[in-house]
N, C-alpha and C positions, 0 to 999 in steps of 0.2 A: 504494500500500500504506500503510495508516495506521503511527502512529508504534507501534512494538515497545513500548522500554521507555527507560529514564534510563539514558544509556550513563555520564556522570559531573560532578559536577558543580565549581565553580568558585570558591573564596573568597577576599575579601581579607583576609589579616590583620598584625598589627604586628608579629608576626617569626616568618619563615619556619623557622627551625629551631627557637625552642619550639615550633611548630605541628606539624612535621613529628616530634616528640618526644612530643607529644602523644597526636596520631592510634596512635601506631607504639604505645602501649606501652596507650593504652585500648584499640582497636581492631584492633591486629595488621597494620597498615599498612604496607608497606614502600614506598622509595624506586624509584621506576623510571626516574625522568630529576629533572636539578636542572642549576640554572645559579641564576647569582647572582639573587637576590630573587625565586628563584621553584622547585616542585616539584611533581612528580607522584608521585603514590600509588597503589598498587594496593592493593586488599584479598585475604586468602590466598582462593585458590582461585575468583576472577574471571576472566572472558576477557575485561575488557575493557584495552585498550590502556592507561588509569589510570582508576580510579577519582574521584579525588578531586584538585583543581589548586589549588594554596594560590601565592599573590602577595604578596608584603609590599609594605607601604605607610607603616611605618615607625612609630615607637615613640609619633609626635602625633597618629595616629591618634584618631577621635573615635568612640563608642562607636554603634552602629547604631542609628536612631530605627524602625527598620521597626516595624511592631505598636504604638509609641505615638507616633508625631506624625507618622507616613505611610506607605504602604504599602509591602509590600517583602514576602521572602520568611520567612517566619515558621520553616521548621525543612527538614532534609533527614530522610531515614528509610532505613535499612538494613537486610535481617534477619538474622537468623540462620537454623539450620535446625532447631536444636534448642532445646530448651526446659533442658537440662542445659548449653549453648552462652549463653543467654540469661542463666542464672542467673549464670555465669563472669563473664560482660561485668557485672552488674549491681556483683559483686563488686571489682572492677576500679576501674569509675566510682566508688564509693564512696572506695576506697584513693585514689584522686584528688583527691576533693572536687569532682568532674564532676557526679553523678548529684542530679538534681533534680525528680524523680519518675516515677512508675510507675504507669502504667495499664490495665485490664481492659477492651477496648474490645467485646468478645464474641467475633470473631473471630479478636483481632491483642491479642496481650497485648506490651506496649512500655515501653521504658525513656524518660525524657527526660535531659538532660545536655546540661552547656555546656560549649566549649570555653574555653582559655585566655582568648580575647577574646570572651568571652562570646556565641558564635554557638549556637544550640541545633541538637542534635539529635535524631535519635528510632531507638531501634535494637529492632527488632519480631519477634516469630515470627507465623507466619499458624498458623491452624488447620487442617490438611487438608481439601478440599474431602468427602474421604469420613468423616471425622468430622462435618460441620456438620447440627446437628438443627436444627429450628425453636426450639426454644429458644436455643441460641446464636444466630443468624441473628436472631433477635427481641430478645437483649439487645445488639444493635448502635445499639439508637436512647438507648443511656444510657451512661455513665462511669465505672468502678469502680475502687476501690486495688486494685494486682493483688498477688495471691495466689498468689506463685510457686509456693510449696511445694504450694498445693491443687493450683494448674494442671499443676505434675508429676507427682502424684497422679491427676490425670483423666485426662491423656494420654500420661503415661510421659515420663521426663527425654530419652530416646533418637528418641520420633517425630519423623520429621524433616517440616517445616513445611511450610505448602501454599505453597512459593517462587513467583511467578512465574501462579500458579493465578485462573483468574475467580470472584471471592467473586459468588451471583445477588445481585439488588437487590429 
């Protein structure tokens, strides 16, 4: 049986409980298991066992070269379900000083944002497979500032996002 989906994933960072302070108050993260220099996170309303596994590696930590002097994983991605959900979070990251831009990708309107140790993320709504016309499907080969307020406008703050859904190619 091929692979499902990304049950959760794995980061190191320079201190596990600003991270874990972090996630919790951008993101809505809670603790599900912790022992020293280390924690599991789940996100609300997940069935996975944790979401999210933070390790500290302590304060001399050196900053990640991934994307400019070697390869490496470039961002993680999350969605929400709502586009009134989306807006929240954007809100959020801002009151942080997290949110480091926002994208109209056609199908998947996304936030970017860094964590404390500057790991990026990406927190996205999908378009519903039954909303998608050849125009949106078509402006997937381009990049745009996303336009919350329009995109709520187009699809109502409430619809909830095509989670989990096969966007065709």
């Amino acid at each position: 049986m091929p692979v499902q989906r990304l049950n959760h994933a794995v980061l190191y960072v320079r201190d596990v409980e600003r991270s874990v302070a972090f996630y919790r108050e951008a993101l809505g993260f809670e603790v599900v298991m912790g022992m020293r220099g280390a924690a599991f996170l789940q996100a609300a309303g997940s069935t996975n066992d944790h979401d999210l596994g933070l390790f500290e590696i302590g304060a001399n930590a050196g900053p990640s070269p991934a994307g400019r002097t070697s390869v490496g994983l470039y961002h993680l991605a999350w969605e929400v379900d709502t586009l009134d959900e989306l807006e929240r979070v954007a809100v959020k990251l801002t009151e942080l000083g997290a949110l480091v831009g926002a994208s109209d990708h056609g199908t998947t309107k996304a936030l970017y944002a860094k964590d404390p140790d500057g790991l990026e993320f990406e927190v996205s709504w999908l378009v519903p497979a039954s909303l998608l016309t050849d125009e949106i499907l078509a402006s997937r080969a381009g990049i745009r500032p996303l336009d919350l307020s329009a995109e709520k406008e187009r699809f109502g703050g409430q619809t909830r996002g095509g989670v989990g859904v096969s966007i065709p190619v």
